[in-house]
N, C-alpha and C positions, 0 to 999 in steps of 0.2 A: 408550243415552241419545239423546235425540231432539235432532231441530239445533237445533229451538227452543230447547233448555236449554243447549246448546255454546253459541248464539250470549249467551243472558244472563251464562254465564261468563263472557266476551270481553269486553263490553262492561261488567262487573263491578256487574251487578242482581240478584245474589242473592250467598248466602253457603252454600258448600256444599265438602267436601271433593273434592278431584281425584284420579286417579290414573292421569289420563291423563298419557304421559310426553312431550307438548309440551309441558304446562302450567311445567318449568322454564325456558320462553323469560321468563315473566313470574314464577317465583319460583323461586328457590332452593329451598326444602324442598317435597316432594310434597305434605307431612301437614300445611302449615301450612292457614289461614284466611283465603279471599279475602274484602275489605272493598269498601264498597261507594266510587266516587272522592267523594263528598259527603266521609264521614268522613275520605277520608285529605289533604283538603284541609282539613276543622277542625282537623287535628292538627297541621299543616304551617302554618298560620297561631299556632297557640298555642304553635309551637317557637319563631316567629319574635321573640314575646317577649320574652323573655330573652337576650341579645347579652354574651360573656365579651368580657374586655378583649382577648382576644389578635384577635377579629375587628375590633374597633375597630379599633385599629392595624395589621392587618394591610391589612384590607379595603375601609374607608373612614371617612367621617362620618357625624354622625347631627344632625339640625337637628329642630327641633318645628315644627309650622304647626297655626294654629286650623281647628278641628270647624265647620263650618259647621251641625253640629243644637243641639251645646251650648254652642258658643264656646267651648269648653276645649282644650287640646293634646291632640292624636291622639298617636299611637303613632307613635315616631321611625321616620325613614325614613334606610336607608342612602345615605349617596353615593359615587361613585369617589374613593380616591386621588389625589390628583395626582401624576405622575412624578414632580417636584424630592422630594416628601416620600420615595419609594420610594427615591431614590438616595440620600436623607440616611440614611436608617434601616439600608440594605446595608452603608454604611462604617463603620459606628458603632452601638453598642448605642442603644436607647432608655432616656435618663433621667428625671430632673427636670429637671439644669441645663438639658439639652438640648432638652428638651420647653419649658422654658420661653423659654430664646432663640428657637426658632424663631416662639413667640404673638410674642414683643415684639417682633422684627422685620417679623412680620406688621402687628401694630397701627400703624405708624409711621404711615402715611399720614394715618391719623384727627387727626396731632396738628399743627399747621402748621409748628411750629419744623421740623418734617423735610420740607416741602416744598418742596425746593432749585431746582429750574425749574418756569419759568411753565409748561411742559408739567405737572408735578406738581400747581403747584397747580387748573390745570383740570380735569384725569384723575384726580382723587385717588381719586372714589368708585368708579372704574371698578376700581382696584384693591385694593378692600378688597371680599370675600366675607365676610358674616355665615358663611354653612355653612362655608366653610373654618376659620373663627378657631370657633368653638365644636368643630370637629373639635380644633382646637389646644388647645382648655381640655379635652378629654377625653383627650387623648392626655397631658395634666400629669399627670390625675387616674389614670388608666394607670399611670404611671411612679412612682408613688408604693408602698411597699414598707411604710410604716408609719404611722400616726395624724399622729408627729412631723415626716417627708416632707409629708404635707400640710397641716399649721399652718404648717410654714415655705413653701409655694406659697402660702396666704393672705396672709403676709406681703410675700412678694415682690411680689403681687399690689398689696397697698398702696404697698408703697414705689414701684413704677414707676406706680401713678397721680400718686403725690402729684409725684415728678419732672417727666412731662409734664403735668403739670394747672402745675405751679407756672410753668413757663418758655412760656402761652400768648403772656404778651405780650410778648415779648423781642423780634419783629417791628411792633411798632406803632411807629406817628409821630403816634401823637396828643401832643400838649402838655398837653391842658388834661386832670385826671385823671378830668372825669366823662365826656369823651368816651371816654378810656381805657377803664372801666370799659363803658363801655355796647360798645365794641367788642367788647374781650374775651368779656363777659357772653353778648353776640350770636353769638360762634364756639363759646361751649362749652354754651349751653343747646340750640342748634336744631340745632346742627350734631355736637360731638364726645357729649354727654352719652347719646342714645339709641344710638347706639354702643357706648358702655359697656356698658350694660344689655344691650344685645343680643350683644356677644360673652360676657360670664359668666351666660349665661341658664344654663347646664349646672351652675352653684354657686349660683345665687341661686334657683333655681325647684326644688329637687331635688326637693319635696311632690306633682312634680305625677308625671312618667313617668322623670324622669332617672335616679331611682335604683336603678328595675327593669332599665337595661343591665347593670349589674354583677352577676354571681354572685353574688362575694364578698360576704357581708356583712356585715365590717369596710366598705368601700368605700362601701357602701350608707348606713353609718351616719355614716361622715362628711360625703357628702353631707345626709342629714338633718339633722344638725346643725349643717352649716353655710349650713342653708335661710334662719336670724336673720339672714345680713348682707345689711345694707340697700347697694347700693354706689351705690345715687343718689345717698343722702344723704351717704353718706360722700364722695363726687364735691363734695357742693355745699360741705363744711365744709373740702375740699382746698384750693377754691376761695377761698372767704373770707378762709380760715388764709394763704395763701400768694400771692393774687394782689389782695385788696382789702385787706387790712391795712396790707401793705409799702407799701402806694401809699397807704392815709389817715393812714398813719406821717411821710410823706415830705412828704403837703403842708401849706402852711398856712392856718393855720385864718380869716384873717381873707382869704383870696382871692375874689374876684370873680366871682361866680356866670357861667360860659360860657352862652352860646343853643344850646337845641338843639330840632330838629321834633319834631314828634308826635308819630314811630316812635320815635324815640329818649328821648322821653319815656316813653313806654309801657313801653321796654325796661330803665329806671332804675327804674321804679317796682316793676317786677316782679320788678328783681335784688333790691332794699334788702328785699320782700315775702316772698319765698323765704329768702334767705341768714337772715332776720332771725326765721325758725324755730327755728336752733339755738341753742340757750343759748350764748351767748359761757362762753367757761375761766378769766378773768381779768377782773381793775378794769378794766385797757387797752382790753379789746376791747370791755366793755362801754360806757365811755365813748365809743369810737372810733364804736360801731354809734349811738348817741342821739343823736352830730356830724353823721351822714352822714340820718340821719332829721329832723334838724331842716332840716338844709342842705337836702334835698328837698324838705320842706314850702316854705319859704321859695321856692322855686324855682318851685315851681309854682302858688303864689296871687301869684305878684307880677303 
């Protein structure tokens, strides 16, 4: 054999049987088939595809970022563990409860009632990682073992919005209820709401690449399926239901229209605008929502 064709071995430019006995520095079988490194990096990218659960959780995160050719989600990309999660997981199995206490703890910062020093409330965003908490929504999804496992994480999922959605304004010193209103309004449209959305991108977006980490394809199908929940919307009807009702419940109706600037008019307009999408459930609310639209009008042409 001539060196010219040793060295195209070496460098792996052709495909040709070996049976020179160095050639097990670089394979195992003599009688196998050298490939060329193009191909064994196509195949090594089209393994990278498909990710089982046990590397999620063992390995790390996985977050989406937009395609700058198509603007659509790329192909998830891992991230490291963090130590706290590795020491929790060596003590203790991985479950749902567990999986799930660890998101909700995580989410605290997003929500204000939990932000206990004025260190907190300044640093809040400093300690809320998107990639970590949607690591968290997959490590749920992980631990889940049957269909019923995960309708009930849907559920828990509701019930801890509606909880911190419901107790935003437990902190406010407004008086007057449309100041109230436009505060609140102000903390959970610009501030907590894209939050939401962006830690259950992993349950709300499953159509796009979410569903291909999972082998399984039970797994797979629940994500699909549960591609329908809208949890904007359902954010904004939490909202309504539990932080502007109680409060158009409470006042009265022949009260004294308060002053407010511009910004803040803008921000009343766009809550009553929004909120005023979803079909009210009852007479009450609908009455309550025609009070709070007239009251508006009235406010704004005086």
């Amino acid at each position: 054999m001539k060196l010219r064709d040793k060295w195209k071995i070496y460098l792996g430019l052709t495909t040709i049987k070996v049976q020179c006995p160095c050639f097990f520095l670089f394979h195992n079988d003599e009688n196998r088939t050298t490939t060329s490194n193009l191909d064994s990096v196509k195949s090594k990218k089209k393994r990278r595809k498909t990710i089982s659960d046990a590397s999620i959780v063992s390995n790390g995160s996985l977050v989406s970022h937009p395609s700058i050719d198509k603007g659509k989600l790329s192909i998830l990309k891992r991230y490291k563990m963090s130590h706290r999660l590795t020491a929790i997981d060596k003590l203790r199995p991985l479950t749902v409860l567990v999986a799930w206490k660890q998101l909700n703890i995580a989410m605290r910062p997003i929500f204000p009632q939990h932000r206990y020093t004025e260190q907190d409330k300044k640093n809040w965003k400093k300690k809320v990682i998107i990639e970590d908490l949607n690591f968290l929504v997959l490590r749920c999804i992980c631990a889940c073992e049957a269909i019923s496992d995960f309708e009930e994480l849907l559920g828990n999922m509701r019930i801890g919005l509606i909880i911190d959605i419901s107790l935003l304004g437990m902190n406010s010193n407004e008086s007057s209820f449309l100041h109230y209103l436009v505060e609140v309004w102000s903390i959970f449209y610009l501030e907590i709401l894209p939050y939401i959305e962006a830690t259950f991108l992993p349950v709300t977006f499953a159509k796009f690449e979410i569903a291909q980490l999972f082998e399984e394809p039970m797994k797979t199908y629940w994500l699909k399926k549960s591609a329908n929940i809208d949890l904007k919307l359902f954010s904004i009807w939490v909202f309504r239901k539990f932080v502007v009702m109680p409060k158009l419940k409470k006042t009265n109706r022949f009260i004294e229209i308060p002053q407010l600037n511009t910004q803040q008019q803008i921000l009343l307009v766009q809550m009553i605008s929004i909120i005023s999408l979803i079909k009210p459930q009852d007479e009450s609310e609908d009455l309550l929502m025609n009070w709070l639209n007239e009251l508006t009008l009235k406010f704004l042409y005086v």
